[in-house]
N, C-alpha and C positions, 0 to 999 in steps of 0.2 A: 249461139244461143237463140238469138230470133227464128232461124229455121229447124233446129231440133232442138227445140225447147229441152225437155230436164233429160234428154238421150245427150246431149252435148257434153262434150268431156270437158273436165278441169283437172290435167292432169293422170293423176290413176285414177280418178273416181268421176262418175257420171254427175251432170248437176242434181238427177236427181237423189242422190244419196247422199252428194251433199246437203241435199235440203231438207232429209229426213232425219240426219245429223244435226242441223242446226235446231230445227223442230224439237229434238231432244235433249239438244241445252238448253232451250229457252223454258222445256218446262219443268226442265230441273231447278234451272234457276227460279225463275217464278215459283214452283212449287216449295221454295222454302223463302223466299221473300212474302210474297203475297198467295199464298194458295187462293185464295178465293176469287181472284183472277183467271185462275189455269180456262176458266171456259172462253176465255175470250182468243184460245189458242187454236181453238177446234175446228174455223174456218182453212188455217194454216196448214194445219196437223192433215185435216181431209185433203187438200191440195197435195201435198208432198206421200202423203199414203196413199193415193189414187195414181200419182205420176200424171197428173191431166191439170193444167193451168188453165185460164179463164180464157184464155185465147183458143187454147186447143176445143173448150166447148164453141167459143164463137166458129170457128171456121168449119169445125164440124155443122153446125147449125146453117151457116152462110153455104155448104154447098147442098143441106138435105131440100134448104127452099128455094135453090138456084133463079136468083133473079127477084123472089118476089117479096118483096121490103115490107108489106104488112104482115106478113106469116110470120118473117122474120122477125119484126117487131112485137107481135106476139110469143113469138118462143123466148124472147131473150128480155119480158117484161116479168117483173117480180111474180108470183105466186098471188099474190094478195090484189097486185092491181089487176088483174085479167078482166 
């Protein structure tokens, strides 16, 4: 899993479709528990519909500014602080 993140198998199925699976119960469930919650899924929901973890943007980002740690610290600072 740490080296091929959601391409990693579990079994028959890749992690990442187990995680687009799991993503779909939780907003089945939630969506009859609490709907008005369901937004707080859509961080999750976008991770597992993209197939890209926050690691995968990190190391993407770590090698487009190869070396240079305030570039870096800029690409990977929120939106709002820049």
């Amino acid at each position: 899993m740490p080296r091929s993140g959601f391409a990693a198998r579990a079994g028959a199925h890749t992690v990442g479709e187990l995680a687009r699976q799991l993503v779909a119960i939780a907003r089945d469930g939630l969506g009859r528990v609490a709907p008005a919650s369901l937004p707080l899924l859509a961080p999750v929901d976008a991770i597992a519909a993209a197939g890209r973890t926050q690691a995968d943007i990190i190391v993407e980002l770590w090698q487009q500014h190869a070396g240079d740690r305030q570039a870096l610290i800029r690409a990977l600072a929120h939106p709002g602080l820049a």
